[in-house]
N, C-alpha and C positions, 0 to 999 in steps of 0.2 A: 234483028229481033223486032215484030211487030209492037207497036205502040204500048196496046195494048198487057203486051208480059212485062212491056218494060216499067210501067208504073206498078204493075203487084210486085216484080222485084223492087223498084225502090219503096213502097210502103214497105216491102218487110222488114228491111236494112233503118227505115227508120221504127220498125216496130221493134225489131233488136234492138236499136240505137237506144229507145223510149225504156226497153226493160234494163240494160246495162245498167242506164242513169238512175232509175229504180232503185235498183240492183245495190248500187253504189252509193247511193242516198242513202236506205236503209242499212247497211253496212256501216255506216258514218254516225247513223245516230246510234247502230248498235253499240261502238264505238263510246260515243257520248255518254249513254246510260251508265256504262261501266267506270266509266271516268268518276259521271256522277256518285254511284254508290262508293266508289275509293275517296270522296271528299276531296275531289279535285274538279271544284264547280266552273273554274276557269277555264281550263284543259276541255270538259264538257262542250262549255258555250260554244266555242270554237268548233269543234266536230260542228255541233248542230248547224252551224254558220255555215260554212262548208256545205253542210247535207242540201239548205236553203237555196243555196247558189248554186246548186246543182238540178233541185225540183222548190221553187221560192212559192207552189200551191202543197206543200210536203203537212198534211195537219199532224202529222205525229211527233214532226220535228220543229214544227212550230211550237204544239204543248209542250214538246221537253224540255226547249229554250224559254218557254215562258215560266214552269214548275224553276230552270233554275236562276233565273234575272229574281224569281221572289226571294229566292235562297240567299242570293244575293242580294236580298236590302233594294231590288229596283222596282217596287209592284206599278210602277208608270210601265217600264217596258214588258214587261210580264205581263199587262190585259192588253198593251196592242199585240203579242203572239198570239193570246190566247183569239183575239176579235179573227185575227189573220187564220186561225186554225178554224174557225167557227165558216168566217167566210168560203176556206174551202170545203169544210166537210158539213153543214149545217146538221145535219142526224147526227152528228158525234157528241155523245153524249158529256164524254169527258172536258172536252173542250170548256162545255158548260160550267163544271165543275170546277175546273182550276180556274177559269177567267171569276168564278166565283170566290175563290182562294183570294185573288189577286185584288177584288174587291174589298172584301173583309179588313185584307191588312191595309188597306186604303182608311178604312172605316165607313165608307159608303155603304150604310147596311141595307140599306132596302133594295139598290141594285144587284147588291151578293145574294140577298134573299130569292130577288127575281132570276138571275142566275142558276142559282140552284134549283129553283122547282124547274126550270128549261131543262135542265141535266134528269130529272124526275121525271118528266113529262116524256122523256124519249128512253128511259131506263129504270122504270117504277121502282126495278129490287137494287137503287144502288146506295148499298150501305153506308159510305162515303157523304153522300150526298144529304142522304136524311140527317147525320150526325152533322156534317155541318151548316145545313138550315138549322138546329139546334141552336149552334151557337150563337146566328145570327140574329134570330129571333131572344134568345134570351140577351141578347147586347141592344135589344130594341125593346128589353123589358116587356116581351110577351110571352110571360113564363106558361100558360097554360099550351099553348102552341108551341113552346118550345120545350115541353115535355114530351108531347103528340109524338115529334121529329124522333127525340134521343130514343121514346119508349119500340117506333117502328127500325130505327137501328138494330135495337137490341131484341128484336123480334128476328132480323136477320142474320145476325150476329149476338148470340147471347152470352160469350164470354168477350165482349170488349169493356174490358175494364176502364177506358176513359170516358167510352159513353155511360157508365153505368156511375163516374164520379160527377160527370155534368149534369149526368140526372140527379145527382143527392143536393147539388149548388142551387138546379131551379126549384126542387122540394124546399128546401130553405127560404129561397124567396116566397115560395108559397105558403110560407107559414107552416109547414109539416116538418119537422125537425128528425120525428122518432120514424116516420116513413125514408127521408134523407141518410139515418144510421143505418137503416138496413142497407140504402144502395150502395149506401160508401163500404159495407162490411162484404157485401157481393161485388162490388170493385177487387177488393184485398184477397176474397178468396183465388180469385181466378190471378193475383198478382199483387204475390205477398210484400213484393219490395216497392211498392208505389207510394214514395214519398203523399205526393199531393192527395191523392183517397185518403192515407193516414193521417193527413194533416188538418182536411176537410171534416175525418170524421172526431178528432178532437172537438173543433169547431162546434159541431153538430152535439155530440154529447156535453157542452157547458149550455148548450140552448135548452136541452131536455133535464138541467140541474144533474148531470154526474161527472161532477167534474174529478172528480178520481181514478173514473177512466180515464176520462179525457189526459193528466196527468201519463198514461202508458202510452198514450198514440204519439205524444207529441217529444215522449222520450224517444219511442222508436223513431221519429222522422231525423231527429237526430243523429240516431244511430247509423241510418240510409242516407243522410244528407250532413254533414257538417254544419256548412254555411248556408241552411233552409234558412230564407230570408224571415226572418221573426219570429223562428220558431223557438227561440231562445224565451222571447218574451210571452210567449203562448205558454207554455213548459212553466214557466214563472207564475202565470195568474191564476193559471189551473192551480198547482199545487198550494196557491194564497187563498184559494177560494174553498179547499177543501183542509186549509188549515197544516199540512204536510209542509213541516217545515223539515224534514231531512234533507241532509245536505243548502239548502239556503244559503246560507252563507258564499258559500262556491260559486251556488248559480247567481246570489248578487255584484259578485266581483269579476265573474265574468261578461255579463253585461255591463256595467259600469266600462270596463276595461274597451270593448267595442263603440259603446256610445261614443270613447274619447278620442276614437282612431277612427268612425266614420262608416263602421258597419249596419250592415241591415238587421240586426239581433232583435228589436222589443218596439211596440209601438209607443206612442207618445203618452196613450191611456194607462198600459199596464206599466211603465216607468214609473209613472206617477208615485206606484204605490211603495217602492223603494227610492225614489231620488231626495238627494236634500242639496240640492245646487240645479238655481235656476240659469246658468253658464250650460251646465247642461241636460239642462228640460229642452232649453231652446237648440242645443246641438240634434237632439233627438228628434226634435218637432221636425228642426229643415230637414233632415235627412229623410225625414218619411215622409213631409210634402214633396219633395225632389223628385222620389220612387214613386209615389201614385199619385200626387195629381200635379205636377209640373202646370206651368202656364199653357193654354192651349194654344196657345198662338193668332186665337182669334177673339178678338177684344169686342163685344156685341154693342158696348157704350162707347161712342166714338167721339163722347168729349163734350156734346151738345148737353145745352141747358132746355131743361124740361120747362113748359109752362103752363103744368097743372093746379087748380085751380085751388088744391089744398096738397100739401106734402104727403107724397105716398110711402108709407114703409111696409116694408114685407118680411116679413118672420118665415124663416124656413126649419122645418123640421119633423121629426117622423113620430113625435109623442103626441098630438093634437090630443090627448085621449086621460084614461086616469093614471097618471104618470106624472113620477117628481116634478118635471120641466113643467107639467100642462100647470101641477096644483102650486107652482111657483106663479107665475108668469098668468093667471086666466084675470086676477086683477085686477092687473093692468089691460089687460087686452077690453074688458071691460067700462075701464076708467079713462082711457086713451080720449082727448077730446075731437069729438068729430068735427067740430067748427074748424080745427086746423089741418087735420090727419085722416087720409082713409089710411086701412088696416087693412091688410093683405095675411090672410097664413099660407103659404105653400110647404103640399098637407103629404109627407113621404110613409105617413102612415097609415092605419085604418082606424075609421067611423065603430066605437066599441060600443054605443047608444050609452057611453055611463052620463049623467048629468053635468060631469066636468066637460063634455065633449059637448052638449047640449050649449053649455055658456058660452064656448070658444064661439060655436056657431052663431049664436044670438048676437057674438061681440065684434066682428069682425066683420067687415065689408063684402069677402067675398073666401072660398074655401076652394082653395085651387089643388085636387088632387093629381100628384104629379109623379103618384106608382108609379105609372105604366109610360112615363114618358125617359127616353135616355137622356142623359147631362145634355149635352146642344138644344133637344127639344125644351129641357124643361127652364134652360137658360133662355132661349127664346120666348116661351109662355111670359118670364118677369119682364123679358124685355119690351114684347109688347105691352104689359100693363102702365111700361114708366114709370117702373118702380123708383122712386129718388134715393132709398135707403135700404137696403137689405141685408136684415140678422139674420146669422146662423148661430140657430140655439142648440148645434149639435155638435160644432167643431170634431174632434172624433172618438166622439161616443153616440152607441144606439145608433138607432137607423138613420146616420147622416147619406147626407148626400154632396161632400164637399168638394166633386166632382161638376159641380153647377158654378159655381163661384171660378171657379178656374177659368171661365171664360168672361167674368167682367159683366154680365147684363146692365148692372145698372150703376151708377156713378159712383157710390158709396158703399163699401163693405162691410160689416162690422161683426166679429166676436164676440158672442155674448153668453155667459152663464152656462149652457152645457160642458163647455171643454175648461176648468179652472188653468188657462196655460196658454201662452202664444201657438200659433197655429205654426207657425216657421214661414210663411207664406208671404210674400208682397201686394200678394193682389186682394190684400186684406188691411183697408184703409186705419182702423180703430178696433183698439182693446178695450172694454168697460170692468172700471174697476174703482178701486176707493185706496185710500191711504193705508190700510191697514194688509188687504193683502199681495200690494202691489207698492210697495213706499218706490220713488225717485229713485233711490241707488240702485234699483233693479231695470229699468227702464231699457238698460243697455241690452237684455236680454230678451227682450220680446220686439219679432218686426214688423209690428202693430202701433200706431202712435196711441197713446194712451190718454183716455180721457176717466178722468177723476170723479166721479159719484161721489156728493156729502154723503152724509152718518153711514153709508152701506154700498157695495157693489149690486148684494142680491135684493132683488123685490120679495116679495110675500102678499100671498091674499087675506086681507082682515076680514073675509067673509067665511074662512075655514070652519066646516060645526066639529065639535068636541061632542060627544056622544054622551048624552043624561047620563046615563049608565056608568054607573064606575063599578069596575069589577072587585071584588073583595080578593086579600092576597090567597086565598085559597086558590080560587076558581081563576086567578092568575099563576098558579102550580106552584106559588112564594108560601116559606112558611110562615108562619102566622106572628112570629117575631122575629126582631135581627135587624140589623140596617141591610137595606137594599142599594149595591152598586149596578150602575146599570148600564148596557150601551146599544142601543139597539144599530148603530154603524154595519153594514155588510161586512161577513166574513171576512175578505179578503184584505180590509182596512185592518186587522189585528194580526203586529208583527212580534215574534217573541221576546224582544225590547218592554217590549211595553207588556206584554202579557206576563211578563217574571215582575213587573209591577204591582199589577193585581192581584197576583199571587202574594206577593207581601203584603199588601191589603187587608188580604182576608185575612191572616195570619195575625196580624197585628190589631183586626176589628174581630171580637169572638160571637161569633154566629152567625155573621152577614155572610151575604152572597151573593154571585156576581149573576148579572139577569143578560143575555145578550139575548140575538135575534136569530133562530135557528133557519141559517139561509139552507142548508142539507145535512142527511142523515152522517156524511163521510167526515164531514168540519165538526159536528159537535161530538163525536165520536173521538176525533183525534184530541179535538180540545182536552175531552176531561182526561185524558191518559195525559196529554202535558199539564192538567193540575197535578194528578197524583204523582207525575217525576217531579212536582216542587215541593210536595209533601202536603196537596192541601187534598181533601176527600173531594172527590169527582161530583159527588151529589149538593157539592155548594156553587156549581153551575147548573144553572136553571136556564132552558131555552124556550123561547116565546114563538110561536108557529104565527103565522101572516096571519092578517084578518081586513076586514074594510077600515078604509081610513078614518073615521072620526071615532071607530073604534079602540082604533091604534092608540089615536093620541090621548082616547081616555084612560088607558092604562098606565100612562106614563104616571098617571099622579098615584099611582099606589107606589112608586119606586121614593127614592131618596137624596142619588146625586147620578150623575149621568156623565159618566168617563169618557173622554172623549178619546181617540186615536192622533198618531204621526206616524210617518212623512204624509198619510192624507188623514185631514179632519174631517169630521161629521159636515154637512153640509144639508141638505133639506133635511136629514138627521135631526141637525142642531136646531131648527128653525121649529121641527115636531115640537120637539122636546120644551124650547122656551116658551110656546104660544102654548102649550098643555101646563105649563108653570113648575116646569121640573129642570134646578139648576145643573150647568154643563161647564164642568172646569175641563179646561183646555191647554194643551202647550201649543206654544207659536214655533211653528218650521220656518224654513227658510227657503219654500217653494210656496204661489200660489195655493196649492191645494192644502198644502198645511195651513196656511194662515187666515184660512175663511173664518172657520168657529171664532176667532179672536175679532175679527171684524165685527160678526154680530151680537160679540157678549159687550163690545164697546157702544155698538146701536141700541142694545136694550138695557144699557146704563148697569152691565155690570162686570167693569174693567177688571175688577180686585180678582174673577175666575180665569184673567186670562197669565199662563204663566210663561216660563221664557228656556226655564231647561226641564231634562225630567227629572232631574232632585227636587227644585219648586214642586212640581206637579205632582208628586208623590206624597211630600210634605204636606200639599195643600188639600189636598184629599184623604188625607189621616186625619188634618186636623177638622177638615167639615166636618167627617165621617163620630169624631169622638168628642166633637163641642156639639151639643144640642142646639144653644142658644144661638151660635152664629150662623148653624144651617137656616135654623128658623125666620133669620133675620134676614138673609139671603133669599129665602120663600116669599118673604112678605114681600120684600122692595119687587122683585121679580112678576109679583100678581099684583101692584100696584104701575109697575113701570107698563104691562103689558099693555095696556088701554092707550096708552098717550106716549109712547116711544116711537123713535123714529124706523126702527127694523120693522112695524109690525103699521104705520102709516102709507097704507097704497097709496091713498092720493097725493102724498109730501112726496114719494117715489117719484109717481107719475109725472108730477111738473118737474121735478132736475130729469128725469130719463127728456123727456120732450122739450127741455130747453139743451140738453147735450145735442139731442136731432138736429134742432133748430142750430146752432151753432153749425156741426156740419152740411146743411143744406147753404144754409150761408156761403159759406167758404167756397161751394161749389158753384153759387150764383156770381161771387166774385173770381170764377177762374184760377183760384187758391189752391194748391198741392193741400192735402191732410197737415194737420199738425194737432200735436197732443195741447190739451188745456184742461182747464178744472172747471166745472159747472157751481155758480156762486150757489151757496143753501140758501132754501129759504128762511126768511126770519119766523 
């Protein structure tokens, strides 16, 4: 045989040889795939392994082993397949794709990001890919961009119902609520049984106030899911909020029953409004700090002592604006002394131009908006500032962000006024609070060391305006005679305990009537049908529609006595109410959030309204209600106490909060663990 035949014969033998092994590869991972979709990711790997050591440049069996090491909980060895598939096939679009997967669950988002537009850049229409740049970008808090993604998904695909649910989550972030219902309701069409669209669009309906709907959605996810992590507790505030007490009872015993055995049922906020055992507020809290924000593992304060040249604290939270928190707390932020203190707000909310937002601005050092930055970044941001102290005035309520704290920025944590409750959390150095809604024997119950505020926990602004204007009872919708019961507390604080109270109230007071705060059309609706199953006339509840605030609190003085709520009390409620000079008799619970109002009826020196069971508090409210003499006497000391009481002194506030500060910066300059202590009052 010349030379020459005999080399094209042996290229052929190995060009067969080449296709065989091919041949045989792909056989192997066909293999694999099938394994895969029977949920045998073990069995899979293996083929792919095989197929590898057969052709170890094979980019198909490269992805399939790297799709299943993710499946498997390994995304380290899942992007070096993925890199390995890239490196043979660079045009493979997919490659790009899943090494972008493999990112993601890393949490390296900006690499996943970059990832996926590689996958985009060589495969424009891949539906996959735009949807999860989506994700990406909205875990990097770039909702406008990550709208972009989901909207060109669904451009390619217009019944995928998960893009069309992740599109109602960034609408949310973007402040668009009633646009987010629709997507979540075109989610549900194209795929009736989707727990999470259902659950989302609960959500999305209490943002748009209908919470009655909301109320169906979150029955249905039930229906679809048993053990829907919270959706117990969603189903709970919804129907609280909308005053829908059928069945109650039930749904509070079966949360109670979960709380005690360690389920995901209710979060820490909506508990609240049913708990009367701080044993287990704090069982609740860990359990839901456990579930969303665990310790991250990376602690950004490494223990060093700062040596700035006045103590920095930083206020974290997402009400900078006209909101309870902002019209608590601007007072302070005000009065804060600069000789010792800069003042930091890191701001998760938005610039609304009202005037309370104006004063933050003028009060504070510096307004660090941290939208658009994800937890790692915007823990970094405090960390570079050197923050020595950093409040969270949102613990979990409103637009928290208690996924920042999880990583430790800066030496010192603290708990303050937004969340009335332990956070469940360790990596939250201090609780602030006072004697009254936090005594000693409770201690045990929160994993926060507790530091003691004299006369009050909460501050107040003594610069609040009360509006010249006082409305007459007409043009307040009250008739024109009658004692006025009043409460203006949110919905959801009125449990029918207490509300069969009021109802013997009026029964027992002839022609008064009860004034609450019409939070929606569906609450005040149900209300008066549960007056007339008590037998009192529906039209002796009277509801008060929103208005501006020193409007608000001018109306209170055409009222009478101001009914407080349990298991949660009034709380800037009650604060309205005493600086507008209208008395607030209270019962004391047995959870923080009950025992606020008693705190501050003790600050503004009027102990004798705080009572202790609700036979007291029923008694004592007959008797206001039908002594003239002793309401009036209660009126006077109350618009006599208001000028020179401790509840309603910012600047008495100001030095114990900044001598508490000072105390833990202390501690931390001596290399001191936290420990709870009482800040002395001043004389």
């Amino acid at each position: 045989m010349l030379l020459g035949d005999a080399l094209k014969d042996v290229g052929a033998r190995l060009a067969a040889l080449v296709l065989r092994t091919d041949s045989r590869a792909g056989i192997l991972v066909n293999r694999g795939n099938a394994l895969r979709d029977l949920k045998r990711p073990e069995d899979a790997l293996a083929m792919y392994e095989r197929a590898l050591r057969l052709k170890p440049d094979f980019a198909e069996a490269l992805n399939s082993r790297g799709k299943t090491q993710l499946e498997l909980g390994r995304p380290e060895d899942a992007l070096a397949s993925h890199d390995g598939a890239i490196r043979a096939k660079p045009d493979c679009a997919e490659a790009f794709y899943y090494r972008g997967n493999a990112l993601l669950y890393l949490k390296r988002l900006e690499e996943a990001l970059a990832s996926y537009e590689g996958a985009l850049r060589l495969k424009p229409d891949y539906a996959d890919a735009h949807y999860n740049r989506g994700i990406a970008l909205q875990r990097l808090r770039r909702a406008e961009e990550a709208l972009g993604s989901y909207d060109r998904a669904l451009q390619l695909r217009p019944d995928d119902a998960e893009a069309l649910n992740n599109r109602g989550n960034v609408l949310v972030d973007l402040k668009q609520p009633d646009l987010a219902v629709a997507s979540y309701e075109r989610a549900l069409s194209y795929r009736p049984g989707y727990a999470n669209a259902c659950y989302n669009l609960g959500l999305a309906l209490q943002d748009v106030n209908r919470p009655e709907k909301a109320v169906t959605c979150f029955a249905k996810v039930l229906e679809l899911a048993r053990d829907y992590p919270f959706a117990k507790g969603k189903l709970l505030h919804a129907k609280m909020l909308c005053c829908d007490w059928d069945e109650l009872p039930q749904l509070r015993d079966s949360i109670e029953a979960d709380v005690s055995t360690g389920k995901n049922s209710v979060e820490p906020f909506e508990y609240q409004a049913i708990s009367g055992s701080a044993q287990n507020a704090r069982l609740c809290a860990e359990r839901y700090a456990a579930t969303n924000f665990p310790p991250s593992g990376i602690q950004l304060w490494a223990g060093e002592r700062y040596d700035n040249p006045r103590i920095r604290i930083g206020y974290v939270a997402g009400e900078f604006r006209e909101h309870a928190t902002a019209i608590l707390i601007t007072g302070l932020l005000e009065r804060h002394d600069k000789g010792r203190f800069e003042i930091f707000a890191f701001d998760n909310g938005w610039d609304d131009a009202s005037e309370i937002r104006g004063r933050i601005t003028r009060a504070v050092d510096e307004i660090v908006d941290i939208t658009r930055l994800d937890d790692p970044q915007a823990a970094a941001a405090i960390r570079e500032r050197r923050i020595d102290i950093l409040i969270d005035l949102n613990g979990y309520v409103g637009r928290e962000r208690q996924g920042i704290f999880c990583y430790k920025p800066c030496p010192v944590q603290v708990n303050y006024l937004g969340f009335p409750g332990t956070l469940g959390a360790d990596y939250f150095d201090y609780i602030l609070a006072d004697l009254h809604v936090l005594p000693p024997q409770h201690e045990a119950f929160y994993n926060e060391k507790v530091v003691y505020l004299p006369d009050t926990y909460q501050v107040n602004d003594s610069a609040r305006r009360i509006a010249e204007e006082i409305p007459s009872r007409a043009e307040a919708g009250l008739p024109e005679t009658g004692f006025v019961f009043c409460c203006f507390n949110k919905n959801y604080k009125i449990t029918p305990e207490v509300f069969d109270i009021w109802m013997r109230l009026l029964k027992e007071v002839g022609g008064s009537v009860l004034w609450l705060l019409e939070d929606n059309a569906a609450a005040s609706r149900n209300l008066r049908a549960e007056a007339e199953r008590r037998g009192v006339a529906p039209d002796r509840l009277v509801f008060a529609g929103r208005m501006k605030s020193d409007e608000h609190l001018a109306r209170h003085r055409v009222a009478d006595l101001f009914l407080d709520t349990l298991p949660i009390n009034a709380h800037t409620t009650a604060s309205d109410s005493l600086w507008a000079g209208l008395p607030v008799l209270t019962c004391m619970g047995q959870t923080f959030p009950g025992r606020v109002a008693g705190s501050l009826l003790n600050a503004v020196g009027l102990p004798e309204l705080v009572t202790h069971d609700l036979e007291s508090y029923e008694a004592g409210a007959l008797k206001l209600a039908t002594t003239p003499a002793l309401l009036s006497d209660v009126r006077a000391r109350l618009e006599q106490n208001r000028a020179s009481c401790s509840l309603f002194d910012t600047d008495r506030f100001r030095r114990h909060i900044e001598s508490a500060y000072v105390t833990m910066w202390e501690r931390v300059q001596r290399s001191e663990p936290p420990s709870g202590f009482s800040v002395r009052p001043i004389p």
